[in-house]
C-alpha positions as CSV (number, residue, x, y, z in Angstrom):
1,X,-2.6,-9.9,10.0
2,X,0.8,-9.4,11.0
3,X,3.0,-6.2,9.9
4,X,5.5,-7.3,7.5
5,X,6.3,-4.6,4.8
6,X,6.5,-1.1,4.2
7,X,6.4,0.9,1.3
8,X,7.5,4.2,1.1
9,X,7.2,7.0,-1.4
10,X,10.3,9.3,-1.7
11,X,9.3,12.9,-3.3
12,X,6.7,14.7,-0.2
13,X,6.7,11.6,1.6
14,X,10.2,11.1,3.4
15,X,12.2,13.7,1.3
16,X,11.8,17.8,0.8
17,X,13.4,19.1,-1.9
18,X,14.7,15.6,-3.1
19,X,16.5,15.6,0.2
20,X,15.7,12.4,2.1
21,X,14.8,13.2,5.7
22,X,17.7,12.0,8.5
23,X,15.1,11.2,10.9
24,X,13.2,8.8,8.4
25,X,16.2,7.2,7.5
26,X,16.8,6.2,11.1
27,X,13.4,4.8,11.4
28,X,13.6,2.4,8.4
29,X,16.6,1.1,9.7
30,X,15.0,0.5,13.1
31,X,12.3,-0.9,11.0
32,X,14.2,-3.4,9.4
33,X,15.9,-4.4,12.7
34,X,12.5,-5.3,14.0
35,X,12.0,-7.5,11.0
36,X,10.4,-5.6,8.6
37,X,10.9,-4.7,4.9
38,X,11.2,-1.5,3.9
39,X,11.3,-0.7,0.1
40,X,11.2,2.5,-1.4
41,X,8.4,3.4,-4.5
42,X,9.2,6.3,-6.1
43,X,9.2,8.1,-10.0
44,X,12.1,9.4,-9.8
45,X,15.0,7.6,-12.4
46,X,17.6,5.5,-10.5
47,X,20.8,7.6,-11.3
48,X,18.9,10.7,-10.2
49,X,17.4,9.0,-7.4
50,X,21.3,8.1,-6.3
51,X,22.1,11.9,-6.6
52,X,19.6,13.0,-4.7
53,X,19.2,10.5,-1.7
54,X,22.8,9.4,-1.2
55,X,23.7,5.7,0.7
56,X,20.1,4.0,0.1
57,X,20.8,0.4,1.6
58,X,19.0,0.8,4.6
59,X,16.4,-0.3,2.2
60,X,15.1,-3.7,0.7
61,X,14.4,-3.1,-2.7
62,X,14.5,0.6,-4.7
63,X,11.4,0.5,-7.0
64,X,11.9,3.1,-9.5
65,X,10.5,5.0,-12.3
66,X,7.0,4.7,-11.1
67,X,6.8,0.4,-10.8
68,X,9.4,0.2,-13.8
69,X,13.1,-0.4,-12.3
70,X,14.1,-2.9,-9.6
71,X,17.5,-2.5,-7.5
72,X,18.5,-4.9,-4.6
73,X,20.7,-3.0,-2.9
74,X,22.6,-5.8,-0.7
75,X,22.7,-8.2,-4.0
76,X,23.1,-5.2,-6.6
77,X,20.3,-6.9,-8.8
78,X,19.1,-5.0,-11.3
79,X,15.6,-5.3,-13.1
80,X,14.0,-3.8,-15.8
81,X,10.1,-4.7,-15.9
82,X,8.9,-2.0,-18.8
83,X,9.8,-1.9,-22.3
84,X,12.5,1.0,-23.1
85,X,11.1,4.0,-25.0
86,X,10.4,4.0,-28.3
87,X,13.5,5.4,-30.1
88,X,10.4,6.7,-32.5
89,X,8.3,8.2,-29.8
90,X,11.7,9.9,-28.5
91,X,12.5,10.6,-31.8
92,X,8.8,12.8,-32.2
93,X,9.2,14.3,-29.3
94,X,12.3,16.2,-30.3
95,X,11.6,16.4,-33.6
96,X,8.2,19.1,-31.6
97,X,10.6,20.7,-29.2
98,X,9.7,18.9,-26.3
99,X,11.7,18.8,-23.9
100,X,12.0,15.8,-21.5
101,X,14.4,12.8,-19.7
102,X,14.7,9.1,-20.5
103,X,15.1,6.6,-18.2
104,X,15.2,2.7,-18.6
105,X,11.6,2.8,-19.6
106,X,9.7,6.0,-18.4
107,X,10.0,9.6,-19.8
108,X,9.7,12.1,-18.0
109,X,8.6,15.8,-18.5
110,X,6.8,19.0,-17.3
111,X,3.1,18.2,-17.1
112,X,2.4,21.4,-19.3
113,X,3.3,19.2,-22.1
114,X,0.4,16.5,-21.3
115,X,-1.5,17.6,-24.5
116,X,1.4,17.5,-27.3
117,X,2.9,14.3,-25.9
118,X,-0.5,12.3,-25.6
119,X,-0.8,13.6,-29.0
120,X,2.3,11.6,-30.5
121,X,1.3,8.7,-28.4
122,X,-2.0,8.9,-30.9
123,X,-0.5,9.5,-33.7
124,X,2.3,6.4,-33.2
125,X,-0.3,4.2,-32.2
126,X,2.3,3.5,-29.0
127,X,1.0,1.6,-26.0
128,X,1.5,4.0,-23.1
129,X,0.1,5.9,-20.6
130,X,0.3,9.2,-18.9
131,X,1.1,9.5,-14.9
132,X,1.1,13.0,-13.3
133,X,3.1,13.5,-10.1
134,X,2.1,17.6,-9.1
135,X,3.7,19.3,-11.7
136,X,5.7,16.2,-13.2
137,X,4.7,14.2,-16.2
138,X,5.8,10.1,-16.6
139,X,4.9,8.6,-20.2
140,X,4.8,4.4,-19.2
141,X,3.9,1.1,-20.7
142,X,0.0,0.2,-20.0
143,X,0.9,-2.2,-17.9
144,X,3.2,-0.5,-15.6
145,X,2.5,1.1,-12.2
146,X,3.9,1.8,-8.9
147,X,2.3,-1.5,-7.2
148,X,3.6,-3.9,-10.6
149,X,6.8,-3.2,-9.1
150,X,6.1,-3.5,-5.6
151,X,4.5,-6.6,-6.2
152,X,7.5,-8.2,-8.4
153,X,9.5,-6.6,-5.5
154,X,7.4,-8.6,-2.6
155,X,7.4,-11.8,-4.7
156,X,11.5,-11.8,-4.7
157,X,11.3,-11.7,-1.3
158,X,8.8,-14.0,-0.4
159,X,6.2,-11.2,1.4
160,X,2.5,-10.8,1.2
161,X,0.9,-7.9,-0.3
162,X,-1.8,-8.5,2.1
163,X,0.9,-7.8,4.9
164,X,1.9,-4.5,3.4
165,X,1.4,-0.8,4.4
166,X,1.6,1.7,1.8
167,X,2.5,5.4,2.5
168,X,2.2,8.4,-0.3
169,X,1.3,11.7,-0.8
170,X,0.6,12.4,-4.7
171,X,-1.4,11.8,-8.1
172,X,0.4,8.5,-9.1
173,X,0.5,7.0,-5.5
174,X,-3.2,6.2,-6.0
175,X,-2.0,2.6,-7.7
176,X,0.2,2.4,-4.2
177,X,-2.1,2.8,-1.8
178,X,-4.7,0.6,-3.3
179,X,-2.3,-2.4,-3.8
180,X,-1.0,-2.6,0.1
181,X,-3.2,-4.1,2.3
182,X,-3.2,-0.5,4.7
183,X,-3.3,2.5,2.3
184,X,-1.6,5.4,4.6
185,X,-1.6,9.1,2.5
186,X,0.4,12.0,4.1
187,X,-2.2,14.9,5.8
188,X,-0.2,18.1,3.9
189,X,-0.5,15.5,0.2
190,X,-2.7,15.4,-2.4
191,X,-6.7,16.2,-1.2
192,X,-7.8,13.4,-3.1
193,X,-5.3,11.1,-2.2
194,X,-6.1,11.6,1.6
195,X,-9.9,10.9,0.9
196,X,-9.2,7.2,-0.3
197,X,-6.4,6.5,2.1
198,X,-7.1,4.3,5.3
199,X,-5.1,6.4,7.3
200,X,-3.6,10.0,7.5
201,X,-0.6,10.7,9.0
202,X,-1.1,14.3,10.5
203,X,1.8,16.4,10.5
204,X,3.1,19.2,8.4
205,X,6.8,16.9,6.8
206,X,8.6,13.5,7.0
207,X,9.3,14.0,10.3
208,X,5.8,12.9,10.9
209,X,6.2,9.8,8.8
210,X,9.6,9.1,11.0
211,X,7.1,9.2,14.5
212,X,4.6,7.1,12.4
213,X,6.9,4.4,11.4
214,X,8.4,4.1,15.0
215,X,4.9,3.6,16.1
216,X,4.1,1.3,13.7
217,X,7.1,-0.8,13.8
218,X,6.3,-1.6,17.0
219,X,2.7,-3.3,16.4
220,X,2.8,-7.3,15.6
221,X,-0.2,-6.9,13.6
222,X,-2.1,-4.7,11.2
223,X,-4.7,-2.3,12.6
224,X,-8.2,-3.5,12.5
225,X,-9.2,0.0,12.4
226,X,-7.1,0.7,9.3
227,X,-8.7,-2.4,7.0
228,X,-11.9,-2.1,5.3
229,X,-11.2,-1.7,1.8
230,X,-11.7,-5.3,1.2
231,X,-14.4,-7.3,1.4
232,X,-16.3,-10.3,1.8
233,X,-19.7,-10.5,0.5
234,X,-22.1,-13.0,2.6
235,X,-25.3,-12.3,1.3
236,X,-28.3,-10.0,1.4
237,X,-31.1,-8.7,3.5
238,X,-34.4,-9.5,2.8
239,X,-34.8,-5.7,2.1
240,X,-31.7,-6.0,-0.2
241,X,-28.9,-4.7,1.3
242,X,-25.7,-6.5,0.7
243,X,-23.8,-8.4,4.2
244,X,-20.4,-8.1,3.8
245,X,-17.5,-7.7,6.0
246,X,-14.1,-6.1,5.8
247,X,-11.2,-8.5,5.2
248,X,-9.2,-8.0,8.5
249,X,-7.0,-9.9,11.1
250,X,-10.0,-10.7,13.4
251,X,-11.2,-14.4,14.4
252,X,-14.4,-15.5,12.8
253,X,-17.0,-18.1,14.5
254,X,-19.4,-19.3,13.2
255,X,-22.2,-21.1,14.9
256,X,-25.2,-23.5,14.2
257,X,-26.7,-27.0,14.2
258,X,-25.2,-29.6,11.8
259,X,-26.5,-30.0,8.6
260,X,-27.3,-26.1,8.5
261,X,-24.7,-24.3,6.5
262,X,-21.7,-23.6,8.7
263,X,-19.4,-25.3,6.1
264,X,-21.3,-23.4,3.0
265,X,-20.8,-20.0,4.8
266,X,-17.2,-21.4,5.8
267,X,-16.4,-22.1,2.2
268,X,-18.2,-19.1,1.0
269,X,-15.5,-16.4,3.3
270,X,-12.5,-19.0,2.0
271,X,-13.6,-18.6,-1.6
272,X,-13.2,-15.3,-1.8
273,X,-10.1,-14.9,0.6
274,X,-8.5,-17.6,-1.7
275,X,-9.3,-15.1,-4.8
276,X,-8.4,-11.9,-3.3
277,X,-5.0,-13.4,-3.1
278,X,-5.0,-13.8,1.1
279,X,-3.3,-17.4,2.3
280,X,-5.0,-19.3,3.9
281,X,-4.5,-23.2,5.7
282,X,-7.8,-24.9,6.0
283,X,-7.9,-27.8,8.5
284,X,-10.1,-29.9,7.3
285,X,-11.3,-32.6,9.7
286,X,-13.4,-34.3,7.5
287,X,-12.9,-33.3,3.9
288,X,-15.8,-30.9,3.5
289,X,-13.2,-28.2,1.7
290,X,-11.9,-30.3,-1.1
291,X,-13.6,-28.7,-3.9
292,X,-12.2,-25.5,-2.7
293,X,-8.8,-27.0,-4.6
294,X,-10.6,-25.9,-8.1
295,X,-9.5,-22.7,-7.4
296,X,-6.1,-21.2,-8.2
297,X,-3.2,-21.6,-5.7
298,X,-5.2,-23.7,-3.8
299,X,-3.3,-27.3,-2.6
300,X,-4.5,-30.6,-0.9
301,X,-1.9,-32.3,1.7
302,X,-3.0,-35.1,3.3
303,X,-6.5,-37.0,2.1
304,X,-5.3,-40.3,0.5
305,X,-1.9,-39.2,1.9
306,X,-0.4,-39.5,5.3
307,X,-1.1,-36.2,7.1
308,X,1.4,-33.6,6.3
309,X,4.7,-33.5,8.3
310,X,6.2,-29.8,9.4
311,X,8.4,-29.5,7.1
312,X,6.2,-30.0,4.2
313,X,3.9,-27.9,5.5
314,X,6.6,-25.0,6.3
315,X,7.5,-25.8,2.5
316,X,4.1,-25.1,0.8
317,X,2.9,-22.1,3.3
318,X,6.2,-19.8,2.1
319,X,4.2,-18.7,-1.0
320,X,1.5,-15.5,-0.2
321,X,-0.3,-17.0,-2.8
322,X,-0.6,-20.2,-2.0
323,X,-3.7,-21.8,0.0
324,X,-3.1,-25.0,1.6
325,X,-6.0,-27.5,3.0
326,X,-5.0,-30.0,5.5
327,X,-7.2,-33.5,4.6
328,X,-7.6,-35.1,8.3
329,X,-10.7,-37.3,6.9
330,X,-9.2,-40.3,6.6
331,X,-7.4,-40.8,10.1
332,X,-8.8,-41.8,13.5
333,X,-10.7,-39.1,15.7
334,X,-7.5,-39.1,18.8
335,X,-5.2,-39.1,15.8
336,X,-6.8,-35.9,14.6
337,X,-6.7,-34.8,18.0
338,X,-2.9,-35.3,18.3
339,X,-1.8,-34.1,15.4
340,X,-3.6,-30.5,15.9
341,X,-1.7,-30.4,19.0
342,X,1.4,-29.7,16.9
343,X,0.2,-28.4,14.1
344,X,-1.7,-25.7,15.2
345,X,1.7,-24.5,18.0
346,X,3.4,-24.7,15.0
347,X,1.4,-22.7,12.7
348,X,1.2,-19.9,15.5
349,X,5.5,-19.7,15.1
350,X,5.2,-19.9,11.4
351,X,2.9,-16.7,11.3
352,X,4.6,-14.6,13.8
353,X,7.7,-15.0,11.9
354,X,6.3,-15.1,7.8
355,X,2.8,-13.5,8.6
356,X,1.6,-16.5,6.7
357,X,-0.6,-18.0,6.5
358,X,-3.0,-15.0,6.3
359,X,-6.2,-17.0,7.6
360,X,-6.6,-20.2,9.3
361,X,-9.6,-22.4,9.3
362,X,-10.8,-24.7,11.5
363,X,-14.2,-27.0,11.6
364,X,-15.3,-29.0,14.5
365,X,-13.1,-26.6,16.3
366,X,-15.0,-27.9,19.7
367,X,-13.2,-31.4,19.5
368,X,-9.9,-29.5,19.2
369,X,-9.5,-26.5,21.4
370,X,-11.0,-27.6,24.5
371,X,-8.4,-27.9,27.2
372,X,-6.4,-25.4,29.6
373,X,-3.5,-25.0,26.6
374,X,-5.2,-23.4,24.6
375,X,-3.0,-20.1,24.4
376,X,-0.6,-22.7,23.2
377,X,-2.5,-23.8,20.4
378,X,-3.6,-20.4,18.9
379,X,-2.5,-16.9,18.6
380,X,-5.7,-14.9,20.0
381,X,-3.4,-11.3,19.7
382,X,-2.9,-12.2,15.9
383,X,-6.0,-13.5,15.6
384,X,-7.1,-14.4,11.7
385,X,-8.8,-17.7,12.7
386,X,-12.1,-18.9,11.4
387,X,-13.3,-21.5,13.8
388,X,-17.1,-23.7,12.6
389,X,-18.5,-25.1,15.7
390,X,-22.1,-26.6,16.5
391,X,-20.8,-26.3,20.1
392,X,-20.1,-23.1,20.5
393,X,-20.6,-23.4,24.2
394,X,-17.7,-25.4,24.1
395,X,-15.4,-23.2,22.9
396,X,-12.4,-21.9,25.7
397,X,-13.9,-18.9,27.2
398,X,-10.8,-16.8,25.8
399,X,-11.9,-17.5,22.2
400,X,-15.7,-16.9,23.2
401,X,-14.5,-13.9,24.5
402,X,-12.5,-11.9,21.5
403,X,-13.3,-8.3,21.4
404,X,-13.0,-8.0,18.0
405,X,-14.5,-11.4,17.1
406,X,-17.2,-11.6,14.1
407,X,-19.7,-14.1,15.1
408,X,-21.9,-15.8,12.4
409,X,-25.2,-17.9,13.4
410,X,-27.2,-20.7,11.1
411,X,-30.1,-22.6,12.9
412,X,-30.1,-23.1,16.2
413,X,-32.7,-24.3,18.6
414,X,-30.5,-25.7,21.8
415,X,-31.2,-23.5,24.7
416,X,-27.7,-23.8,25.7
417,X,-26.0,-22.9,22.7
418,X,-28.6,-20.3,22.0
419,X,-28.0,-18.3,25.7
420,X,-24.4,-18.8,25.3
421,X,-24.9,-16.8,21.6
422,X,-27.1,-14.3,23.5
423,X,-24.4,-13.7,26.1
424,X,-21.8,-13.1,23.2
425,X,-23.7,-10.2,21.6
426,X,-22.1,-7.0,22.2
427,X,-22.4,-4.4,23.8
428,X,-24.1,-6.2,26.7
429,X,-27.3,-6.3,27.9
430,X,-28.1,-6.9,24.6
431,X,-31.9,-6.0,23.9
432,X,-34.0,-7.1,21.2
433,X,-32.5,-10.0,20.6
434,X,-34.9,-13.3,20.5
435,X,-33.6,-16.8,20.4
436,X,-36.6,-17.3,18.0
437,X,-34.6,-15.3,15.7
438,X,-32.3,-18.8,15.4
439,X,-34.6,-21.1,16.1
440,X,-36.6,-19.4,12.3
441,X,-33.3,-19.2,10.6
442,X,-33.6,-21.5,7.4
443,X,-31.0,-23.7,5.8
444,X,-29.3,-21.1,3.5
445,X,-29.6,-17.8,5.7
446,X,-27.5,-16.9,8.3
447,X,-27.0,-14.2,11.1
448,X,-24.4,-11.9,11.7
449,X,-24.5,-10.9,15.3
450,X,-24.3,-7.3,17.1
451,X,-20.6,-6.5,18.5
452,X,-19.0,-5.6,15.0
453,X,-19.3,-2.8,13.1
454,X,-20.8,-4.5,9.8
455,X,-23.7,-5.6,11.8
456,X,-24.6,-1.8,12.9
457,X,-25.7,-2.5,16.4
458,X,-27.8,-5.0,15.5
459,X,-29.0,-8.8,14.3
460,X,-28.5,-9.2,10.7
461,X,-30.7,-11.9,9.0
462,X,-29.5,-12.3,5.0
463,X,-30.0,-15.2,2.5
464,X,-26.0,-16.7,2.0
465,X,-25.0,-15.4,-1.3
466,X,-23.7,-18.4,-3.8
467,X,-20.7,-19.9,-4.1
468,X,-18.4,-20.6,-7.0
469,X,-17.2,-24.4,-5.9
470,X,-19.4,-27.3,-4.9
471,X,-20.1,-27.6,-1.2
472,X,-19.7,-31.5,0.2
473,X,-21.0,-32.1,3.5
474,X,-19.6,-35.7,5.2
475,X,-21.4,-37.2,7.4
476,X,-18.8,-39.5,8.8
477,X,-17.7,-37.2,11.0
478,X,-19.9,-38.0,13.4
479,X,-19.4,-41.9,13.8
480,X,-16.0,-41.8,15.3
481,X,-16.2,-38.0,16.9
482,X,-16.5,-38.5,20.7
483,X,-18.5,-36.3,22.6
484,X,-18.0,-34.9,26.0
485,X,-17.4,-37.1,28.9
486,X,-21.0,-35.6,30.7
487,X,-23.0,-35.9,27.4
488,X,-21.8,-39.8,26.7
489,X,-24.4,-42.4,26.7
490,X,-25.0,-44.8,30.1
491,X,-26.2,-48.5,29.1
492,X,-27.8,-49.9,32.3
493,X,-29.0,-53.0,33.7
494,X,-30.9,-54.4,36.5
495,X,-31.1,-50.0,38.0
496,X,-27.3,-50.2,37.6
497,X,-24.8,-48.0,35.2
498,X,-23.1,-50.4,33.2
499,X,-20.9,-49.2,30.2
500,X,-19.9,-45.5,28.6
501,X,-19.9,-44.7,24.9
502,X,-18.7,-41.5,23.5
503,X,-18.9,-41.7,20.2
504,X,-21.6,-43.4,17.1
505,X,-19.1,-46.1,16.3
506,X,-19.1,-47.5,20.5
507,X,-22.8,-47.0,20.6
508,X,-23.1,-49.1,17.4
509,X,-21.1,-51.7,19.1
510,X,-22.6,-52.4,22.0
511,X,-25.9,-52.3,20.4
512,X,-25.1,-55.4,18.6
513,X,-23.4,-57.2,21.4
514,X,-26.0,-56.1,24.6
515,X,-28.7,-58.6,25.6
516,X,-32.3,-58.3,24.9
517,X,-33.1,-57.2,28.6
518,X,-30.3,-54.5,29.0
519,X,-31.9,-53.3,25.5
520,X,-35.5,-53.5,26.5
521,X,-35.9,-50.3,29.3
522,X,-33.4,-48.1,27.3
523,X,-36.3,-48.8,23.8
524,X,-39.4,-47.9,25.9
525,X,-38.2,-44.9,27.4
526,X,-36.9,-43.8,24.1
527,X,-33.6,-43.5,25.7
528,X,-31.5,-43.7,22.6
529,X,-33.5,-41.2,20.3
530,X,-33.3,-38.4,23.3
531,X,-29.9,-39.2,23.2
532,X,-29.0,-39.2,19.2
533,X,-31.3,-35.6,19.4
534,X,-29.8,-34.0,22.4
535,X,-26.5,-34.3,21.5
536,X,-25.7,-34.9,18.2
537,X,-28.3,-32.4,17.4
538,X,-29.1,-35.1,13.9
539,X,-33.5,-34.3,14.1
540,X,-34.5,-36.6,11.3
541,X,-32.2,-39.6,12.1
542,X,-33.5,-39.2,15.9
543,X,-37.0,-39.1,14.6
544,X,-36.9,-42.0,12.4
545,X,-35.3,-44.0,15.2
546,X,-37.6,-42.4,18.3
547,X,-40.3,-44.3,15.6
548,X,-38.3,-47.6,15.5
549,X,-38.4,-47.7,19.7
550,X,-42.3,-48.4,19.5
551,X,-41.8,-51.6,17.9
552,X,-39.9,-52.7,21.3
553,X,-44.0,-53.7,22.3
554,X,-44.4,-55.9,19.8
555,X,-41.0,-57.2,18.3
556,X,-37.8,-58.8,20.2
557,X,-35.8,-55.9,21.5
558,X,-32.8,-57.6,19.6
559,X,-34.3,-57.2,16.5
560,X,-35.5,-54.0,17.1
561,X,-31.4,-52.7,18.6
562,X,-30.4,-54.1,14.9
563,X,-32.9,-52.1,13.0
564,X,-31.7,-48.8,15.0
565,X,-27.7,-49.5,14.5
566,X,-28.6,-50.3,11.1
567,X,-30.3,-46.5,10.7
568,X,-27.3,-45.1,12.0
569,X,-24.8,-47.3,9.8
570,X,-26.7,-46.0,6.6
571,X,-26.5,-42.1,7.6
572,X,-22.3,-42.1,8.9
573,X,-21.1,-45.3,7.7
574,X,-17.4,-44.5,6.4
575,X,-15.5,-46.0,3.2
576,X,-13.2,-47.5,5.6
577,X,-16.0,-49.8,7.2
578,X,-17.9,-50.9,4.3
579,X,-14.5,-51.6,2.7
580,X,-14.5,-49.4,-0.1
């Protein structure tokens, strides 16, 4: 995911002394000339904060008094997202002797006086809670935290939580850390703090955070290795043991026959993307995603509708919490075809310069990436992409080859796909691996394959865990779909080739319109079941019509063509054909 915020405690993080470090300062305005947002997070009251710290527009936003007080330095906006204090509670606290400071909503005070002042919050029956900062107290609403206001602060500006990195070094930066998609804690901070952070900045002051955020600054994408607090659950072992995997910027593929849960297990990592908050824009070829719109934030362009143009794509993708899914299932195959070629160029510019959408996902991805371009159709050094393939093999060797690509198996029993899946384990030669592993897998279990860390240096077999929407599979897919020019079907006559068909809908065709002895040779040899087996991989529909061939001995080939293209009609017919 792409680098597009930073957060930044003030106290032990970038100042000493309430002095704010020169050599920070000058790396949050290099920062922000690089595109970023930098907004500072702090306890501290504004007017104090101003005191203290001096000119403070190099930043974005100010988010003060611990999440309750927004300033927008380049507008002046000013926000109050607490309640102000209680003139009662203040009025109890002086009436005890206790000293402290008001601000717009917190109140402050030495943490000595944690017992007395959470005693008058008892007695009054007042809705707050206490924050400790080292040896500071902040009395706040229940509802407010450092990340409410970072969040109300990203919102303003239009920037993804998920795209975020958090740096702090106390108690009350806890809520910080855990928001931001990276949680970064300072190495001479709080013990505690460090031990839930992702990362720890070694180093001894805020000159160390300065060298950090130059580093940073200069990355177009989160870390991998800094991600892992969030997670997808997939499912469980046989022994038990959960399958999940960290929510990072890495490409997903997932593998396996049709008609043996690639979509569920698609569906399944979207489900819980979409509910983590992460964006995502589902290309949908063929409508299998549509339920996924119960959800919350979660749109349908296209469908009914004409496919959506750029601009009303660009339009609905500037949310961070908005998912989008692109309905392709009611226009023609090459139509898909040439529409992907500028949508997917265009939603490589929209990420680099938004970071959104987080995730993008796309089934059939075989039909659509193959080509020499393909650097110009996806972002491999972002990454973020699930592609669902039942040709893996087809896949661009770059894509194949992603080193830190998560790869995800249902059935599969082709000897081509299955070597090619072999050859993609990691690290290579990978032993103890069996293609019967794939060939045993049943319909709702799945494989996560060696090469990434969640798989622990070896195959994991687990049962798919359930999902919250209802799974449609479509069929029609396949009827207008054309496969590859060496796997189309040859019609021949008299030991001559005669015509090519690519996809179901040709084959249909020319079933109906070919002459009982161009027919006859192609039913005895069982031509036409071999073919609807070995390539569109559909076993029962291949059966039923290798058992509809026999009849060519004893009924008119003709006949027999009609019974076959009548078998195929009633498994991929469309609404579009049959006129509904």
């Amino acid at each position: 995911m792409k680098f597009s915020a930073l957060a930044l405690d003030y106290d032990g993080t970038i100042a000493v002394d309430g002095v704010f470090d020169p050599a920070v300062r000058d790396a949050v305005g290099e920062a922000r000339r690089r595109g970023i947002v930098v907004i500072l997070v702090t306890g501290r009251r504004l007017p104090d904060l101003h005191q203290v710290a001096g000119d403070l527009t190099c930043f974005d936003v100010i988010v003060a008094e611990n999440g309750a007080v927004l300033e927008f330095p380049a507008s002046g906006r000013h926000v109050v997202i607490g309640h102000v204090p209680s003139p009662a509670f203040l009025q109890e606290l002086q009436r005890r002797g206790i000293p402290f400071a008001a601000g717009e909503s917190v109140v402050e005070a030495d943490a000595q006086w944690a017992g007395p002042i959470l005693e008058v919050i008892r007695s009054l029956e007042q809705p707050l809670i206490l924050a400790f900062n080292r040896g500071r107290l902040m009395v706040l609403p229940q509802s407010i935290g450092k990340s409410t206001g970072l969040r109300q602060a990203l919102l303003a500006l239009r920037v993804s939580i998920h795209n975020t990195v958090g740096v702090g070094d106390a108690e009350n930066d806890h809520d910080l850390l855990d928001a931001c998609e990276v949680g970064v804690a300072v190495g001479w901070g709080s013990a505690a703090l460090r031990a839930v952070a992702d990362e720890v900045i070694a180093g001894t002051g805020p000159s160390a955070v300065a060298d950090y955020i130059q580093r940073v600054s200069q990355q177009p994408r989160l870390s991998a290795g800094q991600m892992g607090r969030r997670r997808l659950m997939l499912g469980r072992q046989h022994n038990g043991d959960e399958v999940s995997l960290a929510v990072r910027g890495r490409t997903i593929l997932i593998a396996g026959e049709p008609g043996t849960g690639k979509s569920w297990l698609a569906g399944l990592l979207c489900e819980q993307s979409i509910l983590q908050g992460y964006c995502l824009c589902i290309i949908d070829p063929e409508g299998d995603y549509r339920s996924l719109e119960a959800l919350p934030g979660v749109i349908t362009l296209g469908g009914d509708d004409p496919a959506p143009h750029a601009r009303e794509l660009v339009r609905a993708l500037r949310h961070p919490d908005v998912t989008v899914i692109v309905d392709l299932s009611k226009i023609a195959h090459r139509e898909k075809r040439e529409y992907l070629r500028t949508l997917l160029p265009l939603l490589v510019t929209l990420r680099r310069n938004t970071g959104l959408p987080h995730k993008i996902l796309l089934d059939e991805a075989h039909y659509f990436l193959s080509g020499p371009d393909v650097s110009h159709l996806i972002d491999l050094e972002l990454a973020g992409y699930i592609f669902v393939t039942y040709r893996i093999s087809s896949l661009p060797a770059p894509v194949r080859a992603t080193p830190d690509a998560v790869v995800m198996v249902t059935r599969e029993t082709d000897p081509e796909e299955t070597k090619t899946l072999l050859a993609m384990c990691r690290p290579q030669p990978c032993a103890g691996v069996s293609p019967d592993l794939f060939r045993n897998l049943q319909t709702t279990e799945a494989a996560l394959l060696p090469g990434t860390e969640e798989a622990h240096g070896q195959v994991r077999r687990f049962q798919l865990a359930p999902r919250l929407t209802a799974h449609v599979r479509h069929r029609t897919k396949y009827l207008d779909m054309p496969v590859l020019e060496s796997q189309a079907f040859v019609f021949t006559g008299d030991g001559r080739p005669g015509a090519r068909v690519r996809t179901l809908k040709e084959f249909t065709g020319l079933l109906a319109a070919l002459p009982a002895d161009r027919l006859a040779g192609h039913l005895r040899r069982h031509d036409f079941s071999r073919w609807i087996e070995g390539v569109f991989r559909d076993r029962p529909l291949a059966a039923h019509i290798h058992e509809v061939e026999t009849r060519v001995e004893s009924d008119d080939p003709r006949d027999v063509a009609d019974a076959i293209g009548q078998a195929i009609r009633a498994r991929y017919q469309t609404a579009v054909e049959t006129g509904t």
